[in-house]
C-alpha positions in Angstrom: -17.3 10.0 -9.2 -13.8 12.0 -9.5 -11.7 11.5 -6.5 -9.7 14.7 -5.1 -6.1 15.0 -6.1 -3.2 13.9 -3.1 -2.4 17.5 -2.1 -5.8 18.2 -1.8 -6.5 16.2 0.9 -3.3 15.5 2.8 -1.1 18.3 3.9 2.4 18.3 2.1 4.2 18.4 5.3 2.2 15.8 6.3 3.5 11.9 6.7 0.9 9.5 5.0 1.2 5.9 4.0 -1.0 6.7 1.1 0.2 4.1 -1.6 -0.1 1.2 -0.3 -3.5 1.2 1.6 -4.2 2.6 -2.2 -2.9 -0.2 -3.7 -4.3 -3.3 -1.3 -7.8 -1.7 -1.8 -7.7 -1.7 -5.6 -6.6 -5.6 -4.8 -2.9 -5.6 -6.3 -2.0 -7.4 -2.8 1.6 -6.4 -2.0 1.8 -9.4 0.6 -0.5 -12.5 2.0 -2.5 -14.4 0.3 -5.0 -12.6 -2.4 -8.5 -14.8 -1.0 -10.4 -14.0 -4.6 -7.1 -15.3 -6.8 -5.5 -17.4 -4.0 -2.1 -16.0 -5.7 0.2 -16.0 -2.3 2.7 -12.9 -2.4 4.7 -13.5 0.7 8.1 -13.4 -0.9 7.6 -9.6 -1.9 7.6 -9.2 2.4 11.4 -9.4 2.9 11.7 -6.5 0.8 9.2 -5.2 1.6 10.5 -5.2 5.3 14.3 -4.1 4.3 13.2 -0.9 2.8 11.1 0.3 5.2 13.6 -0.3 8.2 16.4 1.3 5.9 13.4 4.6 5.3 12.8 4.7 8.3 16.5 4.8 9.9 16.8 7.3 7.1 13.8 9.5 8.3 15.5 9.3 11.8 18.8 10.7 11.5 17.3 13.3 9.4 15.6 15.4 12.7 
């Protein structure tokens, strides 16, 4: 079944946290621990963590 292209279903001036929900659901866990593997990726969260406080400061002072 072919899924419809990004701009096809989200607006482009919309905001969308589209990759990762896309990437936990195709299991390539970004943090916690992966229950099928039991592979733990908690030390990708600090990073994880920085870069969205430092987007989302960014995002701020831009209005």
């Amino acid at each position: 079944m072919a899924r419809l292209a990004r701009a096809e279903v989200f607006s482009p001036d919309e905001v969308a946290v589209v990759h990762v929900m896309n990437r936990v659901v195709r299991r390539c866990f970004l943090l916690g621990t992966d229950s099928l593997t039991g592979k733990n990726y908690d030390h990708r969260g600090t990073g994880a963590i920085g870069t969205q406080h430092i987007l989302l400061t960014i995002a701020t002072q831009a209005r």
